[in-house]
C-alpha positions in Angstrom: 20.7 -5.2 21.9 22.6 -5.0 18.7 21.7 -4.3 15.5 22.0 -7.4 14.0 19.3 -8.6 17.1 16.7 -5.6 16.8 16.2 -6.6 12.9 15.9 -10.2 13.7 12.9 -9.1 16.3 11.4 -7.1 13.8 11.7 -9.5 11.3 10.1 -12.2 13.2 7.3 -10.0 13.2 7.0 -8.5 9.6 7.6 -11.3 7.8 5.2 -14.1 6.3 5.5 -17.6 5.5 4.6 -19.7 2.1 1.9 -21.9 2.6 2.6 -23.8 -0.8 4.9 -22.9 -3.8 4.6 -25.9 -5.4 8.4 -25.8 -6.0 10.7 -29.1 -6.2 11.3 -30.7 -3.1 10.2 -28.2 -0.6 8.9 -30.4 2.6 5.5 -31.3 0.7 6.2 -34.9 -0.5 5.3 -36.4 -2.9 1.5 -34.8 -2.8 1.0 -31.4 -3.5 -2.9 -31.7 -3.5 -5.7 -33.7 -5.3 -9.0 -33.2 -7.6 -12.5 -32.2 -6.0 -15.4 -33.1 -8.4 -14.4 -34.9 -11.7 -11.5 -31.8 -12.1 -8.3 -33.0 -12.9 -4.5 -31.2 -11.5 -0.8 -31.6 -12.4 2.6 -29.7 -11.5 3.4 -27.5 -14.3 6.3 -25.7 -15.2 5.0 -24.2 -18.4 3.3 -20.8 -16.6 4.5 -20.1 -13.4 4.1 -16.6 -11.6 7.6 -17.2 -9.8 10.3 -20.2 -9.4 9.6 -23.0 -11.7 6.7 -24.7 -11.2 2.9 -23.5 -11.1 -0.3 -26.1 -10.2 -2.6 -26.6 -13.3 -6.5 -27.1 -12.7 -8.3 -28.5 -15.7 -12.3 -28.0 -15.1 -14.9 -30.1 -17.1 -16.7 -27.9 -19.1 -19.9 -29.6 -18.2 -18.8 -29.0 -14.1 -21.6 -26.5 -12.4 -21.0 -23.6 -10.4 -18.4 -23.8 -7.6 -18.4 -27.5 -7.8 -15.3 -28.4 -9.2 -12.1 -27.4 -7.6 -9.4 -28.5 -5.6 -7.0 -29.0 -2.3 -3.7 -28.2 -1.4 -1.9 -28.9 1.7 1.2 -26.6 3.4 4.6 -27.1 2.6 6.3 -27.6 5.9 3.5 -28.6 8.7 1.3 -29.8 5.6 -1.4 -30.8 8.5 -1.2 -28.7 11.2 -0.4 -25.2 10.1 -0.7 -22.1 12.5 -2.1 -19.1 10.5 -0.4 -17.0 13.7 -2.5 -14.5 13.6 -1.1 -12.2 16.1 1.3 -11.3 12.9 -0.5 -12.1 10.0 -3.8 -10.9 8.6 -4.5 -12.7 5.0 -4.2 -15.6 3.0 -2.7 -14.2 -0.4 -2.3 -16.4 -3.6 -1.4 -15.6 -7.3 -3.7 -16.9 -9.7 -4.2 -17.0 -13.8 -7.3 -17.9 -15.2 -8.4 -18.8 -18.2 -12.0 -19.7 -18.1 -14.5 -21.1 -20.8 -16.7 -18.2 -20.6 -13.8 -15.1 -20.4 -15.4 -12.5 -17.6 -13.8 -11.8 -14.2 -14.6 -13.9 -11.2 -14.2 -14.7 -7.1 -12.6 -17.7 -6.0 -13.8 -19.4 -3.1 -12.4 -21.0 -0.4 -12.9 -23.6 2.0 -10.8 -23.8 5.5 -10.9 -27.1 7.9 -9.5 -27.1 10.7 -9.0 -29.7 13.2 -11.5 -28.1 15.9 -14.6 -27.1 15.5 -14.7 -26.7 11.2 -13.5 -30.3 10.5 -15.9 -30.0 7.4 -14.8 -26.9 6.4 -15.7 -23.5 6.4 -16.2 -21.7 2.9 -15.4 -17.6 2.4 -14.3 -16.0 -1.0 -11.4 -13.8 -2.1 -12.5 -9.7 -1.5 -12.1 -9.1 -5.5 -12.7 -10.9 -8.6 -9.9 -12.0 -11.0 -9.4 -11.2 -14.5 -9.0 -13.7 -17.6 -5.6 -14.2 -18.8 -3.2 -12.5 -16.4 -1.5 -13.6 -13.2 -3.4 -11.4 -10.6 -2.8 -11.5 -6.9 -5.9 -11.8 -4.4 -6.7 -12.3 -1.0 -9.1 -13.9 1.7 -8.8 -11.9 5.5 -8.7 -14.0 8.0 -10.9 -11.4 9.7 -13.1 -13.2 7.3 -13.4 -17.0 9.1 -15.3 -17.3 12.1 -13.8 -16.4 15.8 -13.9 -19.9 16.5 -12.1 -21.0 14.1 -9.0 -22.9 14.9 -6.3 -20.8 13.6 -3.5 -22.4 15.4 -4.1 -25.8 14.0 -5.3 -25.8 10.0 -5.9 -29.1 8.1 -5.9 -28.2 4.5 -7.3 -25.2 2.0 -9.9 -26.2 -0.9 -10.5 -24.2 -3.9 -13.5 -23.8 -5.9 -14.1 -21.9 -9.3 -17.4 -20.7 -10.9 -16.7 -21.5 -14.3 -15.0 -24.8 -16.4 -11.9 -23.8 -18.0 -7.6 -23.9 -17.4 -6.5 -22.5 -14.3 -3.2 -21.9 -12.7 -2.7 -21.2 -9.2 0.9 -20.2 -7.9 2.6 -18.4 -4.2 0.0 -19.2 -1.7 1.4 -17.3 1.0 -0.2 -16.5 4.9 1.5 -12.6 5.0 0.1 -9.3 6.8 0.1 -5.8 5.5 -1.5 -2.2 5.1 -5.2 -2.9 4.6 -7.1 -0.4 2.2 -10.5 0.7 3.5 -11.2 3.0 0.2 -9.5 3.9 -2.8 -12.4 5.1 -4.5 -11.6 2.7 -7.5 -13.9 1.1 -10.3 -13.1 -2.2 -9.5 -14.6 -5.8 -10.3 -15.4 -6.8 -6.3 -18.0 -8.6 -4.5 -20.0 -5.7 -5.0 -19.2 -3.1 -7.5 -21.1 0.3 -6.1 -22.1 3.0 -7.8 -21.6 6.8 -7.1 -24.3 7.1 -5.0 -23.0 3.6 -2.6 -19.2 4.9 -2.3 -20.1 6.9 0.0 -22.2 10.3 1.3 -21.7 14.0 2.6 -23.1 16.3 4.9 -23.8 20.3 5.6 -24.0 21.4 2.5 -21.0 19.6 0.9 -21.4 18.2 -2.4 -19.1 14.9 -3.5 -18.4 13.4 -6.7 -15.8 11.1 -8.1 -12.5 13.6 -8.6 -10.1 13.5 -11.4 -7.0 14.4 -10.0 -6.0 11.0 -8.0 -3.0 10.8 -5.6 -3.2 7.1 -6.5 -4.6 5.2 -9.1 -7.6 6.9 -11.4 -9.9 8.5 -8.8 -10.2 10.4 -6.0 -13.5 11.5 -3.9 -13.9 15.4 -4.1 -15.7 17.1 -1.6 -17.2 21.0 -2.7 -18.4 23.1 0.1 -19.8 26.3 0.6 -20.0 26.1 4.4 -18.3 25.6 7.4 -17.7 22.2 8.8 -18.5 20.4 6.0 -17.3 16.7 5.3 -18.0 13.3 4.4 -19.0 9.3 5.5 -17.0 6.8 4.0 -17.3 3.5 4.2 -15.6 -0.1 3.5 -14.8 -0.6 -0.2 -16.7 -4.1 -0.8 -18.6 -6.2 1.1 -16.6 -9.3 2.9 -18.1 -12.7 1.8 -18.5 -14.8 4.6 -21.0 -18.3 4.1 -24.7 -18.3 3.5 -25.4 -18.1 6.9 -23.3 -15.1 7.3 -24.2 -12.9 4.6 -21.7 -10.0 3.7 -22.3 -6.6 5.4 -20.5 -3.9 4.2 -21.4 -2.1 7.4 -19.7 -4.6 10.0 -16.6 -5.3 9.0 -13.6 -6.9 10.7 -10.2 -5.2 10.3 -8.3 -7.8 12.0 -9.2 -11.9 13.8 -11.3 -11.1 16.9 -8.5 -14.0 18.2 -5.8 -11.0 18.2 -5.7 -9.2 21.2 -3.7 -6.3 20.2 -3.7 -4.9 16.9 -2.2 -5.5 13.7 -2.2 -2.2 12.5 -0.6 1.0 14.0 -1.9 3.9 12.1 -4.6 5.1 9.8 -3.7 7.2 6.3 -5.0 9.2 3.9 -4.0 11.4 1.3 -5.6 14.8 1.5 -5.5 17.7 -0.9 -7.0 20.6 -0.1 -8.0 24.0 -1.3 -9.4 25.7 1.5 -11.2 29.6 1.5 -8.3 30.6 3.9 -5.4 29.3 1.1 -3.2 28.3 3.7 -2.0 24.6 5.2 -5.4 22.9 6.5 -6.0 19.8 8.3 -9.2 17.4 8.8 -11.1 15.9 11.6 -11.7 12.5 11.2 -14.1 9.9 13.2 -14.4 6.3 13.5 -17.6 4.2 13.8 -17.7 0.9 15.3 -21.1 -1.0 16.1 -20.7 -1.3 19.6 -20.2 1.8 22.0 -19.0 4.1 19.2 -21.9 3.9 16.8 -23.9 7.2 17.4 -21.0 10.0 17.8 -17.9 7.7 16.7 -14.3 8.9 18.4 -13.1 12.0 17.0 -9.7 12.6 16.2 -7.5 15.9 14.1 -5.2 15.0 12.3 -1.5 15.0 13.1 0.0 17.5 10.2 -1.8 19.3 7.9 -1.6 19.6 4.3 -0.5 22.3 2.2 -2.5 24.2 0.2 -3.3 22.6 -3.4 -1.0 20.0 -2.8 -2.1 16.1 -1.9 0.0 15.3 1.5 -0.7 12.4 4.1 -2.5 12.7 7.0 -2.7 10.1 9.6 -3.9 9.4 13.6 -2.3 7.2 15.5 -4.7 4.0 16.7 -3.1 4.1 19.9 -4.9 7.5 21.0 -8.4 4.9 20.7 -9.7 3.3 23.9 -9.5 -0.4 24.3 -13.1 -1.0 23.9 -13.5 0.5 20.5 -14.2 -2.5 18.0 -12.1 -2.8 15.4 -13.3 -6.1 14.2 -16.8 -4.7 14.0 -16.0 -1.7 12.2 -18.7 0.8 10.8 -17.7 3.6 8.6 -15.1 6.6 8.8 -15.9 10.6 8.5 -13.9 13.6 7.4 -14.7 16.5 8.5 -12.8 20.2 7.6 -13.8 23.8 8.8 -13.1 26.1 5.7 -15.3 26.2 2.8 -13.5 24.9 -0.3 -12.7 22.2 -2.3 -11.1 19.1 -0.5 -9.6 15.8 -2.1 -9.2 12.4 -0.6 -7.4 9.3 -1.5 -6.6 6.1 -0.4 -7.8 5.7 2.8 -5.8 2.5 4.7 -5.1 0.8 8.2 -0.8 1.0 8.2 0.6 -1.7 9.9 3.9 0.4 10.4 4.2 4.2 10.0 5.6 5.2 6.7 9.0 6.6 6.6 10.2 10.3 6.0 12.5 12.2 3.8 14.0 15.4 5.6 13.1 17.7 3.7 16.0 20.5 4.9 18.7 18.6 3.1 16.7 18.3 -0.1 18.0 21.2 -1.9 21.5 20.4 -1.5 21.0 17.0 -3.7 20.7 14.5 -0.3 18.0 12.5 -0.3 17.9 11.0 3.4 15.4 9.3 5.5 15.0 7.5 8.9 16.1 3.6 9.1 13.5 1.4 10.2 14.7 -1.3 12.9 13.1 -4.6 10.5 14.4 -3.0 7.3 16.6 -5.0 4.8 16.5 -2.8 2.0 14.6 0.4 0.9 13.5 1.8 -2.1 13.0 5.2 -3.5 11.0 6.3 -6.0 11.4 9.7 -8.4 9.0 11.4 -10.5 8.3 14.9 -12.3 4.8 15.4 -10.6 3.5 14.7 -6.9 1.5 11.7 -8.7 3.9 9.8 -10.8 4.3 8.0 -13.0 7.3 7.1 -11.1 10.5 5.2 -11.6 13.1 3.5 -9.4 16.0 5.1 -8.6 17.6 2.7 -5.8 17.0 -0.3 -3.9 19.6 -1.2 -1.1 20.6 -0.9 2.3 21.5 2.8 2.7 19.2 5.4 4.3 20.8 8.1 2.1 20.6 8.7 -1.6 22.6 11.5 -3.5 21.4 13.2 -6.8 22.9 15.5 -9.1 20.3 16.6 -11.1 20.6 20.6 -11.9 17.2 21.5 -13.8 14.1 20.5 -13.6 12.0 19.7 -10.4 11.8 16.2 -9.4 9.7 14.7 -6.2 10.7 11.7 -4.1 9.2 8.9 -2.2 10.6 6.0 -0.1 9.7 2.4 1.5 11.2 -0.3 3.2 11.1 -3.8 3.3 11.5 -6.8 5.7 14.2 -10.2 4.3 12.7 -12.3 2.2 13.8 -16.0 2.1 12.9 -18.8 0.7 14.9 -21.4 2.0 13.2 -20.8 5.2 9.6 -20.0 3.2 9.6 -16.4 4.4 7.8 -13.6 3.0 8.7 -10.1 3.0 6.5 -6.8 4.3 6.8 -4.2 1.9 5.5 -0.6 3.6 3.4 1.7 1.9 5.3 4.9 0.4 6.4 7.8 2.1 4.9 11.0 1.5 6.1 12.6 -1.8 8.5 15.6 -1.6 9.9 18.2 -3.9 13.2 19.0 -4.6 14.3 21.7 -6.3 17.9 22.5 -6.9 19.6 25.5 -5.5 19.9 28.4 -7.5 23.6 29.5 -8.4 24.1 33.6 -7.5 26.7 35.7 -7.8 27.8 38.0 -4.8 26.4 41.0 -6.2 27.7 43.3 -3.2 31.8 41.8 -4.1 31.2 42.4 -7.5 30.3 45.7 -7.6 32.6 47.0 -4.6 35.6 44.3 -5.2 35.1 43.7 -8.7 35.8 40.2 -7.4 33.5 37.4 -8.6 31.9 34.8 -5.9 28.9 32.1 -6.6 27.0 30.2 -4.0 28.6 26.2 -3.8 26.4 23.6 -5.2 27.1 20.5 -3.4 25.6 18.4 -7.0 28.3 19.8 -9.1 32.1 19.8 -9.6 32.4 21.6 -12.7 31.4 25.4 -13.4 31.4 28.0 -16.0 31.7 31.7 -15.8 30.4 34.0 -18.4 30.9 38.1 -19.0 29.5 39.8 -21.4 29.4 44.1 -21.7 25.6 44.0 -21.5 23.0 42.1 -20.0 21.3 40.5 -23.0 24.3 40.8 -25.0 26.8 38.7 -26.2 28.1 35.6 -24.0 32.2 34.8 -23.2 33.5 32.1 -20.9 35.9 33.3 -18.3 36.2 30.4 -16.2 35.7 26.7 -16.1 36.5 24.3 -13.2 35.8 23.7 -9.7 34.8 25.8 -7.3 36.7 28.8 -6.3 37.2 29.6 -2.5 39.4 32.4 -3.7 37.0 35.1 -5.4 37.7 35.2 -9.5 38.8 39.1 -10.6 36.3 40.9 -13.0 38.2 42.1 -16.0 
């Protein structure tokens, strides 16, 4: 199989469609959607998250609660869309609001089908938009029913709590890394205090950390004994309809209609500052409620994390037996041996494995890393600290990047994407970021064993530079004089 033909299988795979764009001529017609409820819509092109148009929804401001709204039908199979979701996990849509009363809100939905939810089945996004920005939010599909008709969808309504001007851009149907906990303050269906994040046992102590691998907070667990640890558990409660009320304790990670799953690994970053100060890993159990709810499945970690430094650690989901239930999903613990201070961070569901840099070539100014068979383009990242801020240093095909930065120690991340394309209404999968690494340049030394015995002068080659300078000088702090300055010498200078 070529090359060209092992993309295009991964790619058929990765990638997720546009539902609706609302751009010119793209297979809708001539009707994009309508009103629900006295609410009035129109094709804009004055905001727009992307391309050049953007849907307006004008809401009375007399309109109650989640009355007023609207529909919108698909692009391509406008009636009969298949959410296919063997490959895709979400519904995703870009959204700015600007509402009479300004306060964040959720956005519900309602999903007919052409089966059993003819009239519609209502769920709401997992977080709450802001006022005034375009923000980005998402309904699970793990969310609908399991007999709901996923292969055949009519049409999507959308309601909104409060009157005001909204504009609703990019619905897409995608899949991706789902986040179980990232231990953020955030405006969700449920925003929990210290106390509902999460809880420990043996002795540990846990409180909201201050030195994040991503975003502002981390969970910190203190202990003074020996297998000490911590339950976590699902970051907000999924909204399902009144008769299903949200339980933040049984949640779907994936449709119960997928038979295999959508995700391959689970991640976390993990810093740790054990009693023994050397490399440390965790134990770490998943709950279901089903067989697995008492004692959970245990599983170490596959690479542990260095001391004081926040690495990723990850288990494979293929090590779980078949009849652990993923879309009934209870809670997650860690669990380490040494007392000490341990850090966690961002605990998701991977649909792919990250990539890796190799390390070993690192110091010579190569930053390499594997390709991945669905990848189009990668990006890497470089910043002065493990934890950013961090900047873009290329985007493009290559799996190899050179640097020749001299001072200064820089660290390095990397991800890959699948093709994007619009003509055909594709969406990209963008991976979550390989672990950050460190390089530091080598050091430049002088032979001291062929200076002293040859009086010849040889330095160590720097594979970053070109250009060098020798200095002499009659004592060690004294004053300075260049000798040399050029390339590299395979022939030994002579002291003089």
């Amino acid at each position: 199989m070529s090359s060209v033909e092992i993309r295009a299988m991964f790619d058929a795979q990765t990638h997720g469609k546009v539902y609706q764009d609302f751009e010119a001529d793209n297979g809708t017609g001539s009707e994009y959607g309508w009103p629900v409820n006295g609410v009035s819509v129109a094709l804009i092109t004055e905001f727009k998250n992307s391309g050049d148009y953007s849907w307006k929804v004008e809401i009375p401001y007399s309109t109650p609660s989640w009355y007023g709204g609207f529909a919108v039908k698909s692009k391509v199979e406008q009636w009969h869309l298949d959410f296919e979701p063997y490959r895709h996990d979400r519904l995703t849509f870009w959204v700015k609001a600007n509402p009479d009363i300004s306060r964040p809100q959720a956005i519900r939905l309602k999903l007919f089908d052409h089966n059993n939810y003819t009239a519609g089945f209502v769920t709401q996004t997992d977080t709450q938009v802001p006022a005034g920005v375009w923000t980005k939010t998402t309904v699970y599909l793990s969310q609908l029913p399991e007999d709901f008709d996923f292969s055949d969808l009519d049409k999507i309504e959308f309601y909104l709590s409060n009157s005001g001007i909204y504009y609703f851009d990019d619905i897409e149907i995608t899949s991706g890394d789902r986040v179980f906990q990232n231990f953020e303050t955030r405006t969700g269906i449920t925003v929990p205090s210290i106390d509902e994040y999460e809880w420990f046992s043996n002795g540990a102590s846990a409180l909201i950390g201050t030195e994040p691998a991503e975003g502002l907070q981390s969970w910190l667990i203190s202990s003074a004994t020996n297998w000490a640890g911590t339950h976590i558990k699902y970051q907000c409660k999924e909204y399902w309809d009144n008769t299903m009320p949200a339980d933040i304790w049984n949640v779907s990670l994936w449709p119960a209609q997928t038979h295999s799953g959508l995700y391959q690994t689970f991640s976390c970053f993990f810093k740790q500052k054990g009693e023994n100060l050397l490399e440390n890993n965790a134990e770490i159990s998943f709950f279901d409620n089903a067989d697995y709810n008492a004692n959970g499945i245990k599983i170490w970690s596959s690479r542990r994390s260095n001391y004081d430094s926040w690495n990723k650690i990850s288990v494979s989901l293929e090590d779980f037996p078949e009849e652990f239930k993923f879309n009934a999903f209870n809670k997650i613990a860690v669990y380490t041996y040494w007392p000490g201070d341990y850090y966690y961070d961002d605990l998701r569901f991977l649909k792919y494995p990250t990539l890796h840099i190799d390390e070993t070539l690192l110091s010579s100014g190569t930053v390499a890393w594997e390709t991945h068979p669905g990848a189009v383009s990668y990006t890497l990242r470089r910043a002065k600290s493990a934890i950013g801020p961090w900047t873009n240093v290329y985007t493009g095909s290559d799996n190899l990047y050179l640097t020749s930065k001299l001072s200064d120690k820089f660290w390095y991340r990397v991800c890959w994407q699948s093709e994007t394309d619009y003509d055909r209404g594709t969406v990209a999968y963008v991976s979550d970021w390989s672990d950050a690494v460190a390089y530091t340049p080598m050091p430049v030394l002088i032979e001291k064993d062929k200076l002293q015995n040859n009086g010849t002068i040889k330095w160590t080659f720097i594979p970053q530079t070109n250009i060098y300078q020798v200095q002499q000088s009659s004592a060690k702090n004294g004053r300075w004089t260049t000798i040399y300055t050029g390339n590299y010498q395979v022939t030994p200078l002579v002291a003089t």
